[in-house]
PDB file with one MODEL, atoms N, CA, C and O in Angstrom:
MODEL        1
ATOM      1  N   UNK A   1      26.913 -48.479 -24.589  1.00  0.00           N
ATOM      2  CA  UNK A   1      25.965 -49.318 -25.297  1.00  0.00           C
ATOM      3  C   UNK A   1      26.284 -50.799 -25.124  1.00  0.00           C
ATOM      4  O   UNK A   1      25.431 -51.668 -25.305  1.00  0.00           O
ATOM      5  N   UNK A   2      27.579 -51.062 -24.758  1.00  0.00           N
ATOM      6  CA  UNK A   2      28.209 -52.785 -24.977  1.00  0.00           C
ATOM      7  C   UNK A   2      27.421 -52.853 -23.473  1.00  0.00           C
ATOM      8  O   UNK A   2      26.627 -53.789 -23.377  1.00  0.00           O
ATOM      9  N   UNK A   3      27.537 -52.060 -22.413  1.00  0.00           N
ATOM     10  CA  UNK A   3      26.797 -52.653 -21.018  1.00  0.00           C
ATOM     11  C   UNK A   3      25.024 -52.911 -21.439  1.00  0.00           C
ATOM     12  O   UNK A   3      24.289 -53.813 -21.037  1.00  0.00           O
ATOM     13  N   UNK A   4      24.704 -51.774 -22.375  1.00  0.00           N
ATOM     14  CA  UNK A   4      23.416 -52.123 -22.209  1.00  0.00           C
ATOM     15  C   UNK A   4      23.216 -53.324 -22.703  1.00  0.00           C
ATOM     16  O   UNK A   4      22.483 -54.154 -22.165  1.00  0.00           O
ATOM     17  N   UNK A   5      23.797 -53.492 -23.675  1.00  0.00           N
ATOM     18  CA  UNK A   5      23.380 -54.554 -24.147  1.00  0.00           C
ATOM     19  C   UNK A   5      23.556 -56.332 -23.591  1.00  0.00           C
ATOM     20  O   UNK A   5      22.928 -57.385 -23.699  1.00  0.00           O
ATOM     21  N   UNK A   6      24.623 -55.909 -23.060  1.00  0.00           N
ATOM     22  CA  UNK A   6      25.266 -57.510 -22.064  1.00  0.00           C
ATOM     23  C   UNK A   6      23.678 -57.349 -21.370  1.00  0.00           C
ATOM     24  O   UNK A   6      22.791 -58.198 -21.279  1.00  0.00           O
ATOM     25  N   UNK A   7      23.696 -56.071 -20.974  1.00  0.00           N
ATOM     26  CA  UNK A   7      22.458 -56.764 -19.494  1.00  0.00           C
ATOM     27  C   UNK A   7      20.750 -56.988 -20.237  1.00  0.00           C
ATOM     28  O   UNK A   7      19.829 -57.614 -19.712  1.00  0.00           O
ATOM     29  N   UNK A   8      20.723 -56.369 -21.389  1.00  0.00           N
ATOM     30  CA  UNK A   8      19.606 -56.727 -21.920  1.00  0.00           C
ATOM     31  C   UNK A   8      19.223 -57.964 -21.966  1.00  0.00           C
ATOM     32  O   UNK A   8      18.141 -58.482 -21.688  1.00  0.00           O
ATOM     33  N   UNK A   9      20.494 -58.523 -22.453  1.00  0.00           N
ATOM     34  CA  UNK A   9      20.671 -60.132 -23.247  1.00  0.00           C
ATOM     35  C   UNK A   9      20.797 -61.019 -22.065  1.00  0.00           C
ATOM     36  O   UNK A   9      20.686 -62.187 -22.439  1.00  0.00           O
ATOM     37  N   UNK A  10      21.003 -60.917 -20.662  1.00  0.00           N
ATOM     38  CA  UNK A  10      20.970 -61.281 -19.378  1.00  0.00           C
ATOM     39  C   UNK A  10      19.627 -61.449 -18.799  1.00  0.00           C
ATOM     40  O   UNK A  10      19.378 -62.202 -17.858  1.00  0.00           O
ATOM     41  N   UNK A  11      18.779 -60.708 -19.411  1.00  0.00           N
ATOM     42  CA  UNK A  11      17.608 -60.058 -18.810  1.00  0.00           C
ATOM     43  C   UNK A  11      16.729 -60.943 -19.355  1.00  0.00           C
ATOM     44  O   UNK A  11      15.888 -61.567 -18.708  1.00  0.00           O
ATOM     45  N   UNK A  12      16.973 -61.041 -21.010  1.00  0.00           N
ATOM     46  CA  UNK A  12      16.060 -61.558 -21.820  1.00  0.00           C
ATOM     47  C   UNK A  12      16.432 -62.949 -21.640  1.00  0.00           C
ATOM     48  O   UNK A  12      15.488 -63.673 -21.955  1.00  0.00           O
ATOM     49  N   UNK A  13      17.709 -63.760 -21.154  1.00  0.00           N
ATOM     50  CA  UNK A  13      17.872 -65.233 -21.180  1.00  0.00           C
ATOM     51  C   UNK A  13      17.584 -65.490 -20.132  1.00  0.00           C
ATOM     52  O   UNK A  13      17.329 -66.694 -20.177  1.00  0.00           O
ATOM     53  N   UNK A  14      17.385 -65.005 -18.744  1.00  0.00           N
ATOM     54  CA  UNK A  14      16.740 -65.028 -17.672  1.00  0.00           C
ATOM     55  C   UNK A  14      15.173 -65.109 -17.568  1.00  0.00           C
ATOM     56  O   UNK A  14      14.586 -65.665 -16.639  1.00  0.00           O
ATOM     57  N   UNK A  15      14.505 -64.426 -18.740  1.00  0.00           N
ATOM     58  CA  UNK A  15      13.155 -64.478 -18.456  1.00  0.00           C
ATOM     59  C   UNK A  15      12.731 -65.833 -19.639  1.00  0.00           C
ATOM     60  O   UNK A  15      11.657 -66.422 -19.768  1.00  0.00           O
ATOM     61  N   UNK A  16      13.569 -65.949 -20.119  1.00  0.00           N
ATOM     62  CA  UNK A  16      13.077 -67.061 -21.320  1.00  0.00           C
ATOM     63  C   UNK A  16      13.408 -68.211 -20.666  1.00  0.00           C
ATOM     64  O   UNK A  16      12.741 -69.117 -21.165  1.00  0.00           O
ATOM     65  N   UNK A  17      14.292 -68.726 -19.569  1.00  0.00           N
ATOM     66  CA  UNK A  17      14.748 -69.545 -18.637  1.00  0.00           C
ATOM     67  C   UNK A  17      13.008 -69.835 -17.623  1.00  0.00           C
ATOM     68  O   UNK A  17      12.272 -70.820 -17.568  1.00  0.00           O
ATOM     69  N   UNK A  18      12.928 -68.520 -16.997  1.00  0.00           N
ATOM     70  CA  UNK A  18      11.729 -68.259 -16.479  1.00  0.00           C
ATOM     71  C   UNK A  18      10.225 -68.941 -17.144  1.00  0.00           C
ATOM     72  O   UNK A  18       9.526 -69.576 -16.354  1.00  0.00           O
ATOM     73  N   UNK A  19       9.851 -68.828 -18.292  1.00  0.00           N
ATOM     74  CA  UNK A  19       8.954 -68.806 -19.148  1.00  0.00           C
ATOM     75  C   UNK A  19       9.151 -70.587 -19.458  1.00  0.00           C
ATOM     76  O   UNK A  19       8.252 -71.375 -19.752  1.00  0.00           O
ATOM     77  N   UNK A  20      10.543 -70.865 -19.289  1.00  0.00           N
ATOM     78  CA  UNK A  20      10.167 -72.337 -19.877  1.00  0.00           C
ATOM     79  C   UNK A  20      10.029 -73.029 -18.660  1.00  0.00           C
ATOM     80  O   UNK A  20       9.370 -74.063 -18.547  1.00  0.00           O
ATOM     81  N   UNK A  21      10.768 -72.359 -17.558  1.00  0.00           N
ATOM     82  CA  UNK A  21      10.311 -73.321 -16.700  1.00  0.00           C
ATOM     83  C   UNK A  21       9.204 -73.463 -16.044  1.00  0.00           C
ATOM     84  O   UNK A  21       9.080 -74.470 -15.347  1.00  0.00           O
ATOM     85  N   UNK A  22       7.977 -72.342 -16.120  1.00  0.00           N
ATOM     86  CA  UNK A  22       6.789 -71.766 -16.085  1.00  0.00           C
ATOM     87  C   UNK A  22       6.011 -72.665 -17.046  1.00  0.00           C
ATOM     88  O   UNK A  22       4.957 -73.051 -16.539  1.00  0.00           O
ATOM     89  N   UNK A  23       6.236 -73.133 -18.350  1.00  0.00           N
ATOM     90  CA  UNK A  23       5.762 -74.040 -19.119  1.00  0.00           C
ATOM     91  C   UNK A  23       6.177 -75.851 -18.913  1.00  0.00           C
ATOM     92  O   UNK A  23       5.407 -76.748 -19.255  1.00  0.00           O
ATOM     93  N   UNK A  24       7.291 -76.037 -18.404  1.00  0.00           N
ATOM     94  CA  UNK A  24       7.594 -77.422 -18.062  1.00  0.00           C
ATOM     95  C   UNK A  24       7.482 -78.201 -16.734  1.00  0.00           C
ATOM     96  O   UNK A  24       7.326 -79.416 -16.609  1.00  0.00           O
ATOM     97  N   UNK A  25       7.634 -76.889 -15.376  1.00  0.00           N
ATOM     98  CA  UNK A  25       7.857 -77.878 -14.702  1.00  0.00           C
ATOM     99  C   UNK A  25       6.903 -76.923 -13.420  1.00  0.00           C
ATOM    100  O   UNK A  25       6.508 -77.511 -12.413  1.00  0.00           O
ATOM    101  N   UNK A  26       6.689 -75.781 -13.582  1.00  0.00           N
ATOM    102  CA  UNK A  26       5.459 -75.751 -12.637  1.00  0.00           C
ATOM    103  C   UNK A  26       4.706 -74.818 -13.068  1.00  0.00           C
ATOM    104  O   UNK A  26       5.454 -74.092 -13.723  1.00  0.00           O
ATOM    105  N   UNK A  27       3.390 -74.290 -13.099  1.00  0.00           N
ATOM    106  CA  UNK A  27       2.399 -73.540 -13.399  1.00  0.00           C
ATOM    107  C   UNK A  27       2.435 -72.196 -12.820  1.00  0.00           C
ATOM    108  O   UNK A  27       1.844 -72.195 -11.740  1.00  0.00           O
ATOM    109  N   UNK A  28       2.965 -70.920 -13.176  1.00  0.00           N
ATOM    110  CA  UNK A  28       3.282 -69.738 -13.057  1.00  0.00           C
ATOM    111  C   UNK A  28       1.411 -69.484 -12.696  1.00  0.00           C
ATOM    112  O   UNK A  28       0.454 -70.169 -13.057  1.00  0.00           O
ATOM    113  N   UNK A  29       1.471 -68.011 -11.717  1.00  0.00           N
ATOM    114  CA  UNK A  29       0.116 -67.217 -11.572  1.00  0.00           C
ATOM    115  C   UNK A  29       0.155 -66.371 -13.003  1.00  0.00           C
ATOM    116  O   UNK A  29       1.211 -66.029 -13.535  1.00  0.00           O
ATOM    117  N   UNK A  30      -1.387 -66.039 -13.629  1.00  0.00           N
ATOM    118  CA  UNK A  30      -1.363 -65.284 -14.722  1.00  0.00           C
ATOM    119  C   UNK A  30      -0.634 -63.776 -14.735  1.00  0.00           C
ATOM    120  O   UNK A  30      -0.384 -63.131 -15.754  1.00  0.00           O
ATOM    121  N   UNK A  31      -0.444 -63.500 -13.800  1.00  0.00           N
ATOM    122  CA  UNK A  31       0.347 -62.249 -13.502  1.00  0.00           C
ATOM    123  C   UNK A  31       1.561 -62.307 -13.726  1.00  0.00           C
ATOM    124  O   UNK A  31       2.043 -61.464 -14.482  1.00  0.00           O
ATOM    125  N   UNK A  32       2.427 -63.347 -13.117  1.00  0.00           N
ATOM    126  CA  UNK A  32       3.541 -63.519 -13.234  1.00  0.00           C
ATOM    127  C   UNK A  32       3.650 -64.040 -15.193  1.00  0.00           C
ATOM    128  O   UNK A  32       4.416 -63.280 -15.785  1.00  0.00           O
ATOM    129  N   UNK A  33       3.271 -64.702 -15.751  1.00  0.00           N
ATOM    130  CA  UNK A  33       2.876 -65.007 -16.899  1.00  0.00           C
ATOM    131  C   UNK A  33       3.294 -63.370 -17.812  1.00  0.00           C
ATOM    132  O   UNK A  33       4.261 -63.043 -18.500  1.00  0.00           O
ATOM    133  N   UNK A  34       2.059 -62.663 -17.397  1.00  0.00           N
ATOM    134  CA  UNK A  34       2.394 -61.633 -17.974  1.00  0.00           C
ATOM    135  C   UNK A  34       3.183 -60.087 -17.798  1.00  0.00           C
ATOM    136  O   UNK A  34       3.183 -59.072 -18.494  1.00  0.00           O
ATOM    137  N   UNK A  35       3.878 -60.479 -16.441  1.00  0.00           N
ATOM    138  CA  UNK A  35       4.970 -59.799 -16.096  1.00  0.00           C
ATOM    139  C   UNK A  35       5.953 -60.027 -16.937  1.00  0.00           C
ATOM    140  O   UNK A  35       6.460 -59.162 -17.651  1.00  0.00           O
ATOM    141  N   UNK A  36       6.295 -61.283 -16.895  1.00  0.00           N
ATOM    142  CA  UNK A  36       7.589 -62.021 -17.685  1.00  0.00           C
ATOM    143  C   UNK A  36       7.415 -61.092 -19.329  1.00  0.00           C
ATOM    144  O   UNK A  36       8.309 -60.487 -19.921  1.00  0.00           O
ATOM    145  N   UNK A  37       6.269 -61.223 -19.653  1.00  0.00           N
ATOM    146  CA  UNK A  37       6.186 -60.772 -20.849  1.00  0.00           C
ATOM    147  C   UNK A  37       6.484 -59.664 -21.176  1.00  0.00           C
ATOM    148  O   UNK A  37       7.053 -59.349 -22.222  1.00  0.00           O
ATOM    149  N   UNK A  38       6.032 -58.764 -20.072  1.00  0.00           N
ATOM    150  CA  UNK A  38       6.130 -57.450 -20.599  1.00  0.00           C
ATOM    151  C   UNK A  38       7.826 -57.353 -20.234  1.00  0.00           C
ATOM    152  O   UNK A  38       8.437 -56.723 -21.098  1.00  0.00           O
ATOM    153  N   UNK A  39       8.452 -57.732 -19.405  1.00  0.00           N
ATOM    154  CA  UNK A  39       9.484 -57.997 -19.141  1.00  0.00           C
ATOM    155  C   UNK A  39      10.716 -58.455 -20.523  1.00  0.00           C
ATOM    156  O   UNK A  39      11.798 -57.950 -20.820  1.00  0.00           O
ATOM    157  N   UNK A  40      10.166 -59.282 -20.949  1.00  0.00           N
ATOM    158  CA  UNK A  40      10.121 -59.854 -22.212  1.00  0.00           C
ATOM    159  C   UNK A  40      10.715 -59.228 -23.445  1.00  0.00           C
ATOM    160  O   UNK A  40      11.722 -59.369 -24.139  1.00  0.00           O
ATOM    161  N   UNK A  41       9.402 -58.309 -23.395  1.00  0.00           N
ATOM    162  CA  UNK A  41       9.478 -57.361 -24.677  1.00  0.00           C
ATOM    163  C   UNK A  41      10.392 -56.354 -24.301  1.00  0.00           C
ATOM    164  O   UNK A  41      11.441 -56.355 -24.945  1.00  0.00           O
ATOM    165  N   UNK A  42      10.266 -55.499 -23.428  1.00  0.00           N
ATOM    166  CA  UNK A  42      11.327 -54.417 -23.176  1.00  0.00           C
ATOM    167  C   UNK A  42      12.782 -54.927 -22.954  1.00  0.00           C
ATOM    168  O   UNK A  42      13.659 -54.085 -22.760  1.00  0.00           O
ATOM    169  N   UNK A  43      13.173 -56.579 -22.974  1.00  0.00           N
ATOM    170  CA  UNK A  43      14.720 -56.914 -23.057  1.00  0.00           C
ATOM    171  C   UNK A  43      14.929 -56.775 -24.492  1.00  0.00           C
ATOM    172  O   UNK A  43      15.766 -55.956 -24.871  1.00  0.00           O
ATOM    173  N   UNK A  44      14.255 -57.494 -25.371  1.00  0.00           N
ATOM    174  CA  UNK A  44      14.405 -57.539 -26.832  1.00  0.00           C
ATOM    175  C   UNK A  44      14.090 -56.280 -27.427  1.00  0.00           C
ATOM    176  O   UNK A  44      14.567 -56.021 -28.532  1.00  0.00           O
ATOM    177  N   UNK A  45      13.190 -55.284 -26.716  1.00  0.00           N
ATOM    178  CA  UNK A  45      13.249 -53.693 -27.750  1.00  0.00           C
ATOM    179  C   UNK A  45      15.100 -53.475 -27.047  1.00  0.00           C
ATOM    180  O   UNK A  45      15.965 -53.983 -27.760  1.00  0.00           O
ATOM    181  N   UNK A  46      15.382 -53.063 -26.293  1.00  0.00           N
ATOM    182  CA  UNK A  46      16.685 -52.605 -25.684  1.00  0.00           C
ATOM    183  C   UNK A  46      17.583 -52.856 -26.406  1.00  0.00           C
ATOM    184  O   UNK A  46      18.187 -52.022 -27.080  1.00  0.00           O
ATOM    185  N   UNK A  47      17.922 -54.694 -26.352  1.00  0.00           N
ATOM    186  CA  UNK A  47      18.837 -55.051 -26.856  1.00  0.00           C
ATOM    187  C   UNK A  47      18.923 -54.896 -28.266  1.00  0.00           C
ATOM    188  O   UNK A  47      19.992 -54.809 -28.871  1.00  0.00           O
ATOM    189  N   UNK A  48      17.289 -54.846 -29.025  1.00  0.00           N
ATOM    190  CA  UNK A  48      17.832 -54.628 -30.992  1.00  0.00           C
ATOM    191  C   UNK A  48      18.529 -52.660 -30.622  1.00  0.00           C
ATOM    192  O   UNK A  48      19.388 -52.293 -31.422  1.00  0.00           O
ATOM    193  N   UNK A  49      18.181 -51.771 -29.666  1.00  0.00           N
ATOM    194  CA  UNK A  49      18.132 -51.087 -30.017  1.00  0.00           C
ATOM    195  C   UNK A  49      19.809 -50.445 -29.445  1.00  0.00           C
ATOM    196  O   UNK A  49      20.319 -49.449 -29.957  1.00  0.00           O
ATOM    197  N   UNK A  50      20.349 -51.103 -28.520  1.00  0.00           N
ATOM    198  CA  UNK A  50      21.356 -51.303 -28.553  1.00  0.00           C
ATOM    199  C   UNK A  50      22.426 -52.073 -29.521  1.00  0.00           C
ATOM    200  O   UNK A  50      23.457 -51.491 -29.858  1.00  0.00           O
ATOM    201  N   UNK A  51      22.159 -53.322 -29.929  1.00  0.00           N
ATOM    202  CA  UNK A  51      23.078 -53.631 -30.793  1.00  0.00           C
ATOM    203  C   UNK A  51      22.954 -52.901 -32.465  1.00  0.00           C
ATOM    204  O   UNK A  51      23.886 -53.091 -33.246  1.00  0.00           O
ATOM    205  N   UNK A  52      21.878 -52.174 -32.846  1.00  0.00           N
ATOM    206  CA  UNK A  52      21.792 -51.425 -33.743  1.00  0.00           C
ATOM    207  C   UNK A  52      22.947 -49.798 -33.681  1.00  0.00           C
ATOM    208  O   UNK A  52      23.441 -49.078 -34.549  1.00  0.00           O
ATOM    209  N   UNK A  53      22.961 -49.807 -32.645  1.00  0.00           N
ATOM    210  CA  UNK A  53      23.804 -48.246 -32.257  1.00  0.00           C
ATOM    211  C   UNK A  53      24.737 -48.378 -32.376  1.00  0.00           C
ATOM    212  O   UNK A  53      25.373 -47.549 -33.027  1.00  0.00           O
ATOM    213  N   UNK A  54      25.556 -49.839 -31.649  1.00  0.00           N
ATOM    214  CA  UNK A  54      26.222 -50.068 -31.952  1.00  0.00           C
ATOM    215  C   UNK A  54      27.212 -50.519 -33.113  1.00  0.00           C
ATOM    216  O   UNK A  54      28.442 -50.528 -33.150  1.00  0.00           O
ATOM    217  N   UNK A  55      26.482 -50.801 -33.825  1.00  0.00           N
ATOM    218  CA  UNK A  55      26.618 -51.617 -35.768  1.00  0.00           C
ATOM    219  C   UNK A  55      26.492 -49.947 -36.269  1.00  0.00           C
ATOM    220  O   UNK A  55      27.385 -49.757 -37.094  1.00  0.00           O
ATOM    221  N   UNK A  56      25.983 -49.152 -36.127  1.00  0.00           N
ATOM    222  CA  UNK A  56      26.046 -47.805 -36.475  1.00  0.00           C
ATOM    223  C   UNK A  56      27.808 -47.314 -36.304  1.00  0.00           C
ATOM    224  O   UNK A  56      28.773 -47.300 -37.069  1.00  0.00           O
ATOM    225  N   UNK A  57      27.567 -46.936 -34.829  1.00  0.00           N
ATOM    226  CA  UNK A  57      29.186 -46.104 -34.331  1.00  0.00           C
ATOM    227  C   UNK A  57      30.282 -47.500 -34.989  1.00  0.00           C
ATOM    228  O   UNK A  57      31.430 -47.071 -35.112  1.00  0.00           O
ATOM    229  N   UNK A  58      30.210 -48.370 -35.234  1.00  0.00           N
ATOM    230  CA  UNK A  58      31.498 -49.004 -35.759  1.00  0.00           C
ATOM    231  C   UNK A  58      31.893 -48.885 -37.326  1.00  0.00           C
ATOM    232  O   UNK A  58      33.005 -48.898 -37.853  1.00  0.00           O
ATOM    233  N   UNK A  59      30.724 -48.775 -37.833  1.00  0.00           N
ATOM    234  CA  UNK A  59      30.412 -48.686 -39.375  1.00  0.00           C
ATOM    235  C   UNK A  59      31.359 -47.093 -39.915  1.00  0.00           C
ATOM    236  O   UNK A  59      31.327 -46.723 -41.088  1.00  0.00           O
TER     237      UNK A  59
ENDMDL
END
């Protein structure tokens, strides 16, 4: 669960890196827009659902 979660949180600061620089410094295609997103969402379901398992098995 500690790997999933490193790479979730890799995944998700990579696409939020992506997304701003898509908003600041050049104009992403709408596809890519909503790749990132869906991209997006499945780092942040992973990672709550990893660091939850984890806060479980230590408890």
């Amino acid at each position: 669960m500690k790997k999933l979660q490193l790479v979730s949180l890799t995944v998700l600061g990579l696409s939020v890196i992506l997304w701003t620089a898509g908003r600041m410094f050049f104009p992403l295609p709408d596809w890519a827009v909503r790749g990132n997103g869906v991209v997006m969402l499945i780092a942040m379901a992973l990672l709550v659902f990893s660091s939850v398992r984890l806060r479980l098995k230590n408890s």
